[in-house]
Every structure is written in structure tokens, then in C-alpha cells.
C-alpha positions in Angstrom: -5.5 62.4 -32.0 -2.5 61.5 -34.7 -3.1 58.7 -37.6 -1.7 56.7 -35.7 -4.0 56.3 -33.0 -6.9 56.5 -35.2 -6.1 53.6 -36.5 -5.6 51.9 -33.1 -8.8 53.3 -31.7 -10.4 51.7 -35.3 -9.3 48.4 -34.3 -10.1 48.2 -31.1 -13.5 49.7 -32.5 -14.5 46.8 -34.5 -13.4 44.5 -32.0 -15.9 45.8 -29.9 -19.0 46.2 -32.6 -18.7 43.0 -33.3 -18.4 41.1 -30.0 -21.7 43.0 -28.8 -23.3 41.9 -32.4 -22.1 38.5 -31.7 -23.6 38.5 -28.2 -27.0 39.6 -29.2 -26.9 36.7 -31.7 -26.0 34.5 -29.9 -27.7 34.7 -26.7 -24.5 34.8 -24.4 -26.1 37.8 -22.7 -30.2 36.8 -22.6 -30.3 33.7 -20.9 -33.5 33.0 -19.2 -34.1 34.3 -15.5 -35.8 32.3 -12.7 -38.4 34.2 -10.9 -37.2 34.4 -7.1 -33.7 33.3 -8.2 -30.9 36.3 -7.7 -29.2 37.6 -11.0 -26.1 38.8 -11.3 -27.4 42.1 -13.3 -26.9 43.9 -16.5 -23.6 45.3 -15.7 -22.0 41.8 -14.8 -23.7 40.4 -18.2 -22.5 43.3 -20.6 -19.3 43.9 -18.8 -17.9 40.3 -18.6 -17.5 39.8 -21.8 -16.7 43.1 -22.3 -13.5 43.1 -20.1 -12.8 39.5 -21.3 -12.3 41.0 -24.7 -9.6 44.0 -23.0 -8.0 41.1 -20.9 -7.0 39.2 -24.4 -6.1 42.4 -26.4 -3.7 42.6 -23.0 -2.5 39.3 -23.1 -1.8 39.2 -26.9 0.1 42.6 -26.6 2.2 41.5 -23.9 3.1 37.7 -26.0 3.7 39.6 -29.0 5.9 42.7 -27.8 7.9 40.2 -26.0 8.4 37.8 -28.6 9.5 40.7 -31.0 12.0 41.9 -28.4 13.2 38.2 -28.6 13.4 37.2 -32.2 12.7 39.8 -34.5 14.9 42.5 -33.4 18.4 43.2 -32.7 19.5 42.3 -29.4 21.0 46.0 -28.6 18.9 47.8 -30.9 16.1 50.3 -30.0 13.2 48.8 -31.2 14.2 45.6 -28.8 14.3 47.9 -25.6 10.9 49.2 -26.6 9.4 45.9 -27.3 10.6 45.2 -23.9 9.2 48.2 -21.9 5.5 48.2 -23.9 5.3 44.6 -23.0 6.0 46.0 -19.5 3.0 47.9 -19.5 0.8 45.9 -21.1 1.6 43.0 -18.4 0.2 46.0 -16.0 -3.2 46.3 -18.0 -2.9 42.2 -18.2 -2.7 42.1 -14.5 -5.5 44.9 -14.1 -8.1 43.5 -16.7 -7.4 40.2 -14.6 -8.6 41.4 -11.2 -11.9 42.8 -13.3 -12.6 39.5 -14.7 -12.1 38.0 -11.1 -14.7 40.6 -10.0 -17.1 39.8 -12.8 -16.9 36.3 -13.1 -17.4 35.7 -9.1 -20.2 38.1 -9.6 -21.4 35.8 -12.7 -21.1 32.5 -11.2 -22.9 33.2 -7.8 -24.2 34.9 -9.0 -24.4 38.4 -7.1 -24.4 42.5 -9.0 -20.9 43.7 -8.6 -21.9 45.9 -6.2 -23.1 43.7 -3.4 -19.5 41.7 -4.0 -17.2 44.7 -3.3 -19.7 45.7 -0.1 -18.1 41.9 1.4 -15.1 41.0 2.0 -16.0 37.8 2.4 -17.9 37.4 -0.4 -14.9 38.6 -2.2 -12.4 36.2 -0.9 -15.2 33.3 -1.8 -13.9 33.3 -5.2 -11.1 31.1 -4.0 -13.5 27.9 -3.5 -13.9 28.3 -7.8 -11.4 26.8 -10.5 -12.5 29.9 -13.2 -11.5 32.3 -10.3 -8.7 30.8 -9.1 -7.1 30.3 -12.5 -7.5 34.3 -13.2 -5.4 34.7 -9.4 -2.5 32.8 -11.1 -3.0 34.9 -14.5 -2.5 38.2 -11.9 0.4 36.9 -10.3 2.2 35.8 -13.6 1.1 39.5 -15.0 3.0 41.3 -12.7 5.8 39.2 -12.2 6.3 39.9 -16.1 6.0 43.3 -15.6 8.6 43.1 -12.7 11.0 41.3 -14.9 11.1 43.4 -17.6 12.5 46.2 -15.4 15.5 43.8 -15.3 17.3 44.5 -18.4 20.4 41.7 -17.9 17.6 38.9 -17.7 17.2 37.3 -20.5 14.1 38.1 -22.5 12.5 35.0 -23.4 11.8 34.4 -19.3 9.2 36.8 -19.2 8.0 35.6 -22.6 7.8 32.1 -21.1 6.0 33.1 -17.9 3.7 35.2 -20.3 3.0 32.5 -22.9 1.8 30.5 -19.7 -0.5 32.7 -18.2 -2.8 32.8 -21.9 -2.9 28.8 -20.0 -5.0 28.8 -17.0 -8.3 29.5 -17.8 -8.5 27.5 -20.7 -8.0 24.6 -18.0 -11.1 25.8 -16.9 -12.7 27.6 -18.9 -16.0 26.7 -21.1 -13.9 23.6 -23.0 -13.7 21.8 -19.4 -17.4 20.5 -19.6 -17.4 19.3 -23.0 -17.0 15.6 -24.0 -13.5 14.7 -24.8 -11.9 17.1 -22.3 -8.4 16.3 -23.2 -8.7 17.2 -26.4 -10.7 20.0 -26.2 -8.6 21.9 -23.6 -5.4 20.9 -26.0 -7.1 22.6 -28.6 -8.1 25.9 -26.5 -4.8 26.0 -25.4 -3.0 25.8 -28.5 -5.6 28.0 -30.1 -4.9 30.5 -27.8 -0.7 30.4 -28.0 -0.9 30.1 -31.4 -3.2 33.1 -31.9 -1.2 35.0 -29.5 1.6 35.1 -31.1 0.0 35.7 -34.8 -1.8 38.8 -33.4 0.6 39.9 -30.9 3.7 39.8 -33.5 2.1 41.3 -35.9 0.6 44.3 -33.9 4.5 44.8 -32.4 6.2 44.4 -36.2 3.2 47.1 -36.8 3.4 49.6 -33.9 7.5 49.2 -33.3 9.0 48.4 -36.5 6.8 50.2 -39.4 9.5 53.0 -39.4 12.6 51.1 -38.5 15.1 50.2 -40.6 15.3 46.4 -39.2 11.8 45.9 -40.6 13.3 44.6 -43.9 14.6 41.6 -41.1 11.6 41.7 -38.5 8.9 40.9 -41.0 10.5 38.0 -43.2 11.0 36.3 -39.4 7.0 37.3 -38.4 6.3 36.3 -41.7 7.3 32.5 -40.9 5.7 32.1 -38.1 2.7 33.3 -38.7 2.3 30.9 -41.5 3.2 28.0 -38.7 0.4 30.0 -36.4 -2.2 30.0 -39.2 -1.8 26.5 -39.4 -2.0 25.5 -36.0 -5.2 27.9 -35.1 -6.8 26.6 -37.8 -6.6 22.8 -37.0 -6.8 24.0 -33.1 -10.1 25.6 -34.3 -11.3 22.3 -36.3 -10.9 20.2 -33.1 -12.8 22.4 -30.9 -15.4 22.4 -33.1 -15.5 18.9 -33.2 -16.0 18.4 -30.0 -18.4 21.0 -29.4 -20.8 20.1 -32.4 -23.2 16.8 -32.8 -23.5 16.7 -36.3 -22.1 19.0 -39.3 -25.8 20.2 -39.4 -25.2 21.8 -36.4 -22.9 24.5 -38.3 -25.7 26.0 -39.9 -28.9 24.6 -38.1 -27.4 26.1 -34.5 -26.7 29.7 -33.6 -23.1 28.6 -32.0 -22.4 27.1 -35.4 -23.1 30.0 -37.4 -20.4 32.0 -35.1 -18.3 29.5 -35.8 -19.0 29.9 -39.2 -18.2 33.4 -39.4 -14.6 32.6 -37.3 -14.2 30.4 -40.5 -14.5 33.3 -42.7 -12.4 35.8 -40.4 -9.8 33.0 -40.9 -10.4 32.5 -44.4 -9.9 36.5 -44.7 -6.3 36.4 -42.7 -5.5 33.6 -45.0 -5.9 35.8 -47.6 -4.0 38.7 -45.9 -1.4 36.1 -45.5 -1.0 35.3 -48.9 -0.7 39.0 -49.7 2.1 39.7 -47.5 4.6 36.5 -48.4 3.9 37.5 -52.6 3.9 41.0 -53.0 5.6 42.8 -49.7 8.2 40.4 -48.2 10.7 40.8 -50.5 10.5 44.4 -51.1 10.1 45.7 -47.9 13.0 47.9 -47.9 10.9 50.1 -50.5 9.1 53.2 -49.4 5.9 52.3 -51.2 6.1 49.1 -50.2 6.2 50.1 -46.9 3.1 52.2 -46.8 1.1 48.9 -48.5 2.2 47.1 -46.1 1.3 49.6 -43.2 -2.2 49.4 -44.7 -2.4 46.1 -45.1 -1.0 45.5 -42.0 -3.7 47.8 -39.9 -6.3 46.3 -42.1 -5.2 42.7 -41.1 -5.2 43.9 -37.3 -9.1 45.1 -38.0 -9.7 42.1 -39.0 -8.0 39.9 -36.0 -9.8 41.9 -33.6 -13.3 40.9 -35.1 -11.9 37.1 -34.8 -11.4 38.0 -31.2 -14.3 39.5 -30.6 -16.4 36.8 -32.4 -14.0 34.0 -30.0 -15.3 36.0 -26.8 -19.1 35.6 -28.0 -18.4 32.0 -28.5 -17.6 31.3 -25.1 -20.3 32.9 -24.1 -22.5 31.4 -26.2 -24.1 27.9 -25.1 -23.3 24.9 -27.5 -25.6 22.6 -29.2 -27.4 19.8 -26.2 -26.0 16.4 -26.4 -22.2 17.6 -26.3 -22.0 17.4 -22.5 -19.6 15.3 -22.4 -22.4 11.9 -22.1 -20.5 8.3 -23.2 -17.1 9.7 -22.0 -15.2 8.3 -19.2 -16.8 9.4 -15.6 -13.4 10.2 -14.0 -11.1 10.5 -17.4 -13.3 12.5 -19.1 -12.7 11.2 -22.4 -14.4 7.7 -24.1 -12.0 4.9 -23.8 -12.9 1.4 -25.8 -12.6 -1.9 -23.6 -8.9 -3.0 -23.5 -7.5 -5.2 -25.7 -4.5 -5.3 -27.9 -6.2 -4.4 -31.2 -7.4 -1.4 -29.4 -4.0 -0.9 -28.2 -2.6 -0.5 -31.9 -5.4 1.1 -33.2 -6.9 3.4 -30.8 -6.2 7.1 -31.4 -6.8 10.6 -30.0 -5.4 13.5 -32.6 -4.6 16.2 -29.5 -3.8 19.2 -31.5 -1.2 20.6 -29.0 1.1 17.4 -29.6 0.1 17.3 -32.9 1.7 21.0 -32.8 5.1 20.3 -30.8 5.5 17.1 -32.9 5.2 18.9 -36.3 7.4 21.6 -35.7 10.6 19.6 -35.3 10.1 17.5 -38.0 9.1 20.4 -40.4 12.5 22.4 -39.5 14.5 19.1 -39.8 13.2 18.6 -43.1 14.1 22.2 -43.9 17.5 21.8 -42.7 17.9 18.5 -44.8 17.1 20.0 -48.0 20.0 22.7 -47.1 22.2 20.0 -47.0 22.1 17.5 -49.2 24.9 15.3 -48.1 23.1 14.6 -44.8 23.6 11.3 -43.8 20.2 8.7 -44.3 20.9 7.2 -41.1 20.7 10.4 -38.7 17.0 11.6 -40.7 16.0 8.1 -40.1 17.1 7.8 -36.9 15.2 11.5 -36.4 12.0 10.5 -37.9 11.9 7.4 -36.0 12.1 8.8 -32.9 9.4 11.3 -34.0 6.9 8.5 -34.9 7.7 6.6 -31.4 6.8 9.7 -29.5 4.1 10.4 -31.5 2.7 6.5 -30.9 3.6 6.8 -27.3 1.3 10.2 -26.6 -1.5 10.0 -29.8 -2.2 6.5 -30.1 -3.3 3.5 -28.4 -0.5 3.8 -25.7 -1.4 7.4 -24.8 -5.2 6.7 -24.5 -4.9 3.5 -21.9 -1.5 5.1 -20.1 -3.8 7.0 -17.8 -6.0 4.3 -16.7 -3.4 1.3 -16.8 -0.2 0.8 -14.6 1.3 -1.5 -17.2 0.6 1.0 -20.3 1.9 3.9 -18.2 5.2 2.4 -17.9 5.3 1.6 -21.7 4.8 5.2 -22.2 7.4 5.8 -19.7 9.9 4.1 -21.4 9.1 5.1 -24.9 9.5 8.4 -24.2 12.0 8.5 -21.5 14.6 6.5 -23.1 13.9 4.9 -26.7 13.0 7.8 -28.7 15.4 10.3 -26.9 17.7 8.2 -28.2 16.9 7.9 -31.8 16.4 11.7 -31.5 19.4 12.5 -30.6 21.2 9.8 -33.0 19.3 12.5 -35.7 22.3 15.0 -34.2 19.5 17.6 -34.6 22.1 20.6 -33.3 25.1 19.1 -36.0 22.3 19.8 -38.3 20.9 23.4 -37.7 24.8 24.1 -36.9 25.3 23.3 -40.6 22.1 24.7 -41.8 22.5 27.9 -40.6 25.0 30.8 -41.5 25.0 34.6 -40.3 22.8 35.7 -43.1 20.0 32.9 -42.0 16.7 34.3 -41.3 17.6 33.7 -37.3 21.0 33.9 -37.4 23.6 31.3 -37.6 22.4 28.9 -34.8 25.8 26.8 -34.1 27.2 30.7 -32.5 24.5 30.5 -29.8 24.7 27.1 -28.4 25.0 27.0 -24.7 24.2 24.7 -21.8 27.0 24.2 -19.7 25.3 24.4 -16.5 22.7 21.6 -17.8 25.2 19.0 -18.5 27.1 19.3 -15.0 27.4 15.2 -13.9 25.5 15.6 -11.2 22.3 17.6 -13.1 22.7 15.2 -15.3 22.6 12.0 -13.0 19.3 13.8 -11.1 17.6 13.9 -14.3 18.2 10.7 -15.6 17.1 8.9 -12.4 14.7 11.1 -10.5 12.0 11.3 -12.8 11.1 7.7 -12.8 11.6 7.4 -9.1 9.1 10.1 -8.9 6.4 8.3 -10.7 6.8 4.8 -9.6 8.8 4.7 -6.0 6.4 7.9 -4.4 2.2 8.7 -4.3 3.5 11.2 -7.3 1.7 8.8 -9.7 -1.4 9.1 -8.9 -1.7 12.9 -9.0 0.3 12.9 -12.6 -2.3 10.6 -14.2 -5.3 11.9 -12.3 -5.9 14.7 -14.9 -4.8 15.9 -18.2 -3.0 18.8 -17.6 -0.8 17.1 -14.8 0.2 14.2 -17.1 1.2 16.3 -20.0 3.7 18.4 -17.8 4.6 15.1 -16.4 5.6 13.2 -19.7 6.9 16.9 -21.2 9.2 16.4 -17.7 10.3 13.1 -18.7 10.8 13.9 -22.2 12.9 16.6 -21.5 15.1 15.0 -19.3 15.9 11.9 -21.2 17.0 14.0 -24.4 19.0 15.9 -21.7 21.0 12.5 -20.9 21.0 11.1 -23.7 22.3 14.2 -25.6 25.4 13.6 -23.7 25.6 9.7 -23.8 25.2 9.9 -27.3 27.9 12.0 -28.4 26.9 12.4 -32.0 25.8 15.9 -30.9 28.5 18.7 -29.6 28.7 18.9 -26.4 28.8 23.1 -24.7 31.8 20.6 -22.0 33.8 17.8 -22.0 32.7 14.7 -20.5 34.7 12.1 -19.5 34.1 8.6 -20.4 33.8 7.4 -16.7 31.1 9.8 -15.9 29.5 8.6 -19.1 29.7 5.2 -18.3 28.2 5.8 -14.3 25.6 7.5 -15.7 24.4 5.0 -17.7 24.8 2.5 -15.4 22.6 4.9 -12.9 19.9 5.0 -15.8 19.9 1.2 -16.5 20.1 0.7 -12.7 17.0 2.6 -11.6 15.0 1.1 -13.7 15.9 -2.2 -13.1 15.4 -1.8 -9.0 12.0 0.1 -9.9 10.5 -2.2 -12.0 11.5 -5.3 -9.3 9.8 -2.8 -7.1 6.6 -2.8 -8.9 6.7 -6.6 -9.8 7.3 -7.5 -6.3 6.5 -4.9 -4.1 3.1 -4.0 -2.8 0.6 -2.1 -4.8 0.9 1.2 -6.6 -1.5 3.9 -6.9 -3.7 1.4 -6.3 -6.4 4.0 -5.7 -6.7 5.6 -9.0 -6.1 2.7 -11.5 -9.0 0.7 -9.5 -10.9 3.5 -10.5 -10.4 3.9 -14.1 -9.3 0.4 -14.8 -10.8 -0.1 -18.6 -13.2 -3.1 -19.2 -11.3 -6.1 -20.2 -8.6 -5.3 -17.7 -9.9 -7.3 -13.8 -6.8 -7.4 -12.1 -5.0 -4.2 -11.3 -2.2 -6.0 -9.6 -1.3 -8.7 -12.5 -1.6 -5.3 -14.5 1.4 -3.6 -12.4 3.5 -6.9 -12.4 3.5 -6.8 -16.0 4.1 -3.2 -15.7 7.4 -4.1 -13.4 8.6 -6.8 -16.1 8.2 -3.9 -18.6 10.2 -1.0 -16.6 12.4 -3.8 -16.9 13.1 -5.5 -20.1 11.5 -2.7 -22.5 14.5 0.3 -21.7 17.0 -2.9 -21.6 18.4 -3.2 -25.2 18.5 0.5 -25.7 20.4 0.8 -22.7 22.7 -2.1 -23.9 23.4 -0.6 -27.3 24.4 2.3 -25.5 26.8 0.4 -23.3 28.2 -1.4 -26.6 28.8 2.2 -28.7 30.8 3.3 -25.0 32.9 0.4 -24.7 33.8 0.6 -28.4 34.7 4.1 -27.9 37.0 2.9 -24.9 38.9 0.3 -27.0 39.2 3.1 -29.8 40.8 5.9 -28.1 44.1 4.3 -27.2 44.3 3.7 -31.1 43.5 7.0 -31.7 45.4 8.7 -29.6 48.5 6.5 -30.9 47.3 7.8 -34.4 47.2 10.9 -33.9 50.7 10.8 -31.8 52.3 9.5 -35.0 51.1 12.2 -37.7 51.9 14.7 -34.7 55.6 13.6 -35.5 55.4 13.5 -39.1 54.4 16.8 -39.5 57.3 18.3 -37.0 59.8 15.9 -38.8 58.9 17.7 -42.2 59.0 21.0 -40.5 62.7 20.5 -39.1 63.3 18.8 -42.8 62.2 22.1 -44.5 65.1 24.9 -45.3 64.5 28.0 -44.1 64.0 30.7 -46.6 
């Protein structure tokens, strides 16, 4: 065996030691068996976690080979195509770790020894009646439809890295954060624990294994470097609020044997941390010398050691049983999270810190900031505009308006609008492309951005008109509403859908941005007329029209609120008025630039003939 894979086989190694240490400790493999009761055996106890831990060191390859083939490297050089054709393979050992785990964890749950499951078919096909099961099918379909497109070398690379970002997804739905108290949060925070460390382990074991030799790694490690430091940050507030949920009191860190585990992921952190540090004082800058290449090679595999414990400590955890009392008692029965009686003081101060918004919102503003400080002529008015927009969103999903949006008509449509139309448009009035166009050069750390803008396709008039109207004809003309606000993971894609599409539109009705095509100012004009239409027509709908999802808001109706149809007229005179004098600014700025382009044109007309008068003036030499 070479160095190399000494090294490997090390990793993995201590991965392994202490996941099985951690078990033991823990108790995820010794819980208590009822006499007469069936068990699912030894091999299904041991081997479940076991395979678990494979099945992530798969999934974190695959994220991190393909994000290197994306950003770090080259798009023609070598060390891209082999990013690309590892993560292919990995996606295979993804895909065949996943049908394991199906195996095991059918066998768990019944719970039945392995082999009685694969001696019936039926039994087999059983596993489709449970979420943790079904949520590993979708992982085995998105594992080898990444390993399919990878074949496919014209396809852009970051659509295999999407699909494989959301397969890490699925079982955290599901998984052992679905039964604790505050559900929302504490899937958000699995979820983003899980991307977040994907990506820190994955990029660093690809700069490792692809780039330690390569001449790029003097660029591939700068760009690692930075996001890992974003990925530190975001496991370790991830890993706060899944603790937080999970634990009574802060005695329980030491007084419990699932705190103590999560004391020790504290000190595997604390150790990366210092890894970190290491890296971004003494190596970054002078990577492009030998020696300093063979620290960092050391360091590096050392660091890898290191994440592989974490792992194998986070695969213990979720085996391990928390403390009683954080079942999830005094939340919501059907929202699965508490919610105060209504009123509007709760309204303004109610708040639920979801670390995976918390995440999205922080990233924007930090590389806005950044680009500020580049350019210190930017106007005040576009970072105001920016930030504003950033706080609105943030009010609309993280305060009192995203905690009662779910369980009231009239707050639903608040959120609506906030997000769909008011802070689109202060975010794009923050001419956030203008600004990383600017920012940016060639010899950036990720190249000179304002080069690779594209989006024609996006802005065609008719894309455009779809997505400014059919998303709120979705929610409040069809039974779409109910299913979007009947669980967490269904309303965050729903809102991320809405969110998306108003900064499509409004990217274009703005203007301040460039634009990848022309638009004319008629097609402007009946597309915001489309917008503004809709949602007056929809919120007459809902003011005088019969009753919406009436079935789930009756449900989860807060206390303080006793009339769900007074609730969804008010909603109506919302979707009305609320979007109106953004809307009518808009209008205003479009009309202004109407009157102004004869002028302009004239203008510009005139110093056309100046210049070709002093041209014909000028003697030729």
C-alpha cells in the first residue's frame, strides 16, 4: 500500500474507532429487549450505524469533489475532469451505501434480522409505508442520476452539485430531529449542519487528494480556505441550535450521556478551529513553496483525522437517545413548534432564530459588505436600499410574521407580500450585480464576476410574466395553500419559490441592474401591470369569495384569533393594499423614464452632430 493510502485507510480508521467508542457510550447499540418481542439482531444494531457512517464519508466525497470541479479549479484543467469523474464514483458508493441503509433501517424499525427481510419480497417492499425509508429511495435515485450526469461532460457542473447537495436533505426531514420539540428549527439546523459540513469535509478532502501536487493549488486553497471559514461558522451555530432543542437544561451537557457526546463534538470543533487558524496564518500565502506544501499535506491529513472522528461521534449521536422531557411536549399538535396566543405584541416580538435562514440571509449581506469596502464611492442609497431589503426578509421569515404565517390566512399573505414584492425591490435597488461587477477583476479570488453574467433565457417576457403572476395564483386561487403551509419543509420551498421569482421580475423592472437583453419599455410596463393586477383580482377573491384552505387554518388557528373567515378578509384587503405603493413607485420610476427618453435621445442626437461637425472641421494631416 503507498503513503498515500495509508493515510486514507488512517482516516477512515479513526472514523471508525471512535463511532464504535461512541456507541458503547452512549447506549445507541444496548437498548433494552422485551422478552417475547422480536429484535432486529446484532448485525442490524452494529451494522446500521456502521454503514450510516460509509453512506456520509460517500455523500461528503461526492459534495466536495464536485464543488472543487466547480469553483476551485480551472474549468479545462485536469484536476477539474478528475474532480468530476471521482465524484462519479463516489455517487455509485453514495447510491450503494444507500440501498444498505434501506436494508438496515427497515430491518431496525420492524424490526426483523436482515436475513428474514431479503427471504420476502414483500417484506422488502414494506419499507415504502415509512418516511426514514422512503427518504433513503429518493437519496438512491438522486445518487445515480449524479453519477449519470457526470458522464456528460458538456453539462454544466454545478447540476450534479445541486442535485447532490440535495440528496445530504432527505433524511434529515426525517431523521431523529423530526420528533423533537421545535421541529422547524431543529430540521433547519440538521439540514444546514449537514450542507455546511459537507462541503468543509468534502472540499478539503478533494483540495487534499486532487490538488496536493498540482500547480493550481496556490489558487484552489485560498478559495477552500474562504469557505471553510463561512462553513465553520454555520456548523457551529447549526450545532448550538440542535442542541438547544435537544437539551432541557445546560446541566444536561454534563449530567446526560448525549450531552457529553455533544461535548466532545464541541472539542472536535474546537480542534478544526484550531486547524483553521493554522492554515489562513502560516500556509495560505505561501503555498506555492515546497515546504510549505508538505506542512500543509500534513496538516491537511491530520485535519481529515480529525473530521472523521466528528463524523463518527455525529453518527453515535443520532443513535443515541436524548435527555426525557424533549419530546416535543408544549409545542403545537399539528405545527410542531410552540406558538404564543395572537396578538399584535406577539406579532412584533415573536421570534424563531432558524439557523438555515439565518445562513442564506448572512451570506449576502457579508459579501455585500465585502464588496462595499472595495469600493468606496458606492452610493449610501443602493447599501441602504440592500440592507433594508435584507432586514424585511429577515422580519418576514424569523420573526413574528414567520411564526403565525402558517397558522393564519391574513399573516400568510403579509409574508407573501413582503417577500414577493417589497423586499425584491429594495434588493434589487442595492444593484447587487453593478456591485460584484465592480468588485471583482480577473485576479479576484473567483474571477472577475461581471465576464460570467448570463440569463437570457430567464428574462424572456413571457418567463418573466409566468413568474410574476403564477406564484400567487398558486397559493391563493388553487388547494396549493394548504399543502405549502401544512409542513415546514413545503413552506420553505414555497416562500424560496416566491422569493426567487420576485427578484426575477423585479430585476428587470428595476433596471438599476444590467440586464443579459434588452427590454422594451412596453413589455415593462405590461408586466407590471400583470403583477399589480393579479394581486388585486386575488385579494378581491379572498375578501369576497368563499373560503380558503379553510381546512387547515381551522386547525391551527392560534388562540386569540375565532374567526377564520374575518381572518381571510383581512387577508384579501392585505394582498391588496400592502404590494400597492411599491407597485405604484414602480409605475412612477417607468413613466419618468418614458418622458425622459425623447429628451435623451434628442440629447444625444445633438452631441452625435457636434462631434461629426468637428471631425469634418479637422484638416487632415
Amino acid at each position: 500500500m503507498t503513503k498515500s493510502g495509508r493515510v486514507y485507510v488512517s482516516v477512515v480508521a479513526a472514523g471508525v474507532v471512535v463511532l464504535i467508542a461512541a456507541l458503547w457510550f452512549g447506549g445507541g447499540v444496548s437498548e433494552p429487549k422485551i422478552a417475547g418481542l422480536p429484535t432486529a439482531g446484532p448485525l442490524t444494531d452494529w451494522g446500521l450505524p456502521l454503514v450510516r457512517f460509509c453512506y456520509n464519508l460517500c455523500a461528503v466525497a461526492c459534495v466536495g469533489t464536485l464543488l472543487a470541479a466547480v469553483l476551485f479549479a480551472p474549468a479545462a484543467s485536469p484536476e477539474s475532469a478528475a474532480c468530476v469523474r471521482a465524484a462519479g464514483w463516489w455517487a455509485l458508493a453514495w447510491a450503494a451505501t444507500a440501498v444498505l441503509s434501506y436494508l438496515l433501517t427497515l430491518s431496525n424499525i420492524i424490526p426483523l434480522p436482515v436475513t428474514n427481510l431479503l427471504g420476502s419480497s414483500d417484506m422488502l417492499s414494506f419499507g415504502m409505508s415509512f418516511p426514514q425509508t422512503q427518504a433513503l429511495l429518493v437519496v438512491l435515485v438522486a445518487a445515480v442520476v449524479v453519477a449519470v450526469l457526470t458522464h456528460l461532460p458538456r453539462l454544466p457542473k454545478v447540476i450534479p452539485l445541486a442535485i447532490a447537495a440535495f440528496a445530504i436533505l432527505p433524511p434529515a426531514y426525517v431523521g431523529h430531529a423530526a420528533s423533537v420539540a421545535d421541529h422547524d428549527i431543529a430540521v433547519s439546523a440538521l439540514m444546514t449542519h449537514l450542507l455546511s459540513a459537507s462541503v468543509w469535509i468534502g472540499g478539503l478532502a478533494a483540495v487534499l487528494v486532487h490538488f496536493r501536487r498540482s500547480d493550481h493549488l496556490q489558487v484552489a486553497l485560498p478559495r477552500f480556505s474562504t469557505i471553510a471559514l463561512c462553513c465553520f461558522a454555520a456548523v457551529a451555530v447549526s450545532g448550538l441550535a440542535g442542541a438547544w432543542v435537544r437539551l432541557n437544561t445546560p446541566s444536561d451537557l454534563w449530567q446526560t450521556r448525549y450531552g457529553l457526546l455533544v461535548l466532545a463534538k464541541v472539542v472536535a470543533l474546537a480542534f478544526l478551529a484550531l486547524f483553521g487558524w493554522i492554515h489562513r496564518r502560516r500556509i495560505v500565502a505561501g503555498i506555492a513553496e515546497r515546504g510549505v506544501r508538505r506542512t500543509f499535506t500534513r496538516l491537511a491529513a491530520g485535519e481529515m483525522a480529525m473530521m472523521a472522528a466528528a463524523m463518527g461521534l455525529a453518527v453515535a449521536l443520532s443513535r443515541t437517545p436524548p435527555p426525557t422531557g424533549g419530546d416535543g411536549n408544549g409545542s403545537h399538535f399539528i405545527l410542531e413548534y410552540q406558538l404564543a396566543r395572537y396578538s399584535l405584541g406577539a406579532l412584533i416580538t415573536q421570534i424563531r432564530l432558524d439557523p438555515l435562514i439565518l445562513l442564506l440571509l448572512a451570506l449576502p449581506a457579508v459579501g455585500y459588505m465585502m464588496g462595499v469596502r472595495r469600493l468606496p464611492s458606492w452610493p449610501v442609497g443602493r447599501t441602504l436600499a440592500w440592507y433594508a431589503g435584507l432586514a424585511l426578509t429577515a422580519l418576514a421569515l424569523l420573526g413574528g410574521i414567520g411564526s403565525y404565517a402558517r397558522a393564519m390566512l391574513s399573516i400568510h399573505v403579509l409574508q407573501h407580500s413582503v417577500l414577493a414584492v417589497i423586499a425584491p425591490i429594495l434588493l434589487c435597488f442595492g444593484a447587487p450585480l453593478t456591485l460584484a461587477a465592480q468588485a471583482t477583476t480577473a485576479a479576484s479570488q473567483y474571477g472577475e464576476f461581471g465576464s460570467r453574467l448570463r440569463g437570457r433565457r430567464i428574462t424572456r417576457p413571457a418567463l418573466l410574466l409566468i413568474a410574476g403572476t403564477l406564484p400567487v395564483i398558486l397559493l391563493y386561487g388553487t388547494p396549493y395553500l394548504s399543502w405549502s403551509a401544512s409542513g415546514y419543509a413545503t413552506h420553505l420551498l414555497t416562500v424560496s419559490l416566491v422569493f426567487g421569482a420576485g427578484l426575477l421580475v423585479f430585476w428587470v423592472l428595476v433596471g438599476v441592474d444590467p440586464l443579459p437583453r434588452s427590454i422594451p419599455w412596453a413589455a415593462r410596463a405590461w408586466l407590471l401591470a400583470a403583477v399589480a393586477a393579479v394581486h388585486l383580482v386575488l385579494g378581491a377573491f379572498l375578501l369576497l369569495g368563499p373560503a380558503a384552505a379553510v381546512d387547515w387554518f381551522s386547525l391551527v388557528a392560534p388562540l386569540g384569533v375565532d374567526d377564520s373567515l374575518a381572518d381571510q378578509r383581512q387577508a384579501g384587503i392585505l394582498l391588496m393594499l400592502v404590494p400597492l405603493a411599491p407597485l405604484a413607485a414602480l409605475a412612477a420610476q417607468l413613466v419618468s423614464l418614458r418622458q425622459e427618453a425623447p429628451t435623451r435621445v434628442r440629447t444625444d442626437q445633438v452631441a452625435q452632430r457636434l462631434v461629426s461637425s468637428r471631425r469634418l472641421d479637422t484638416p487632415s494631416g
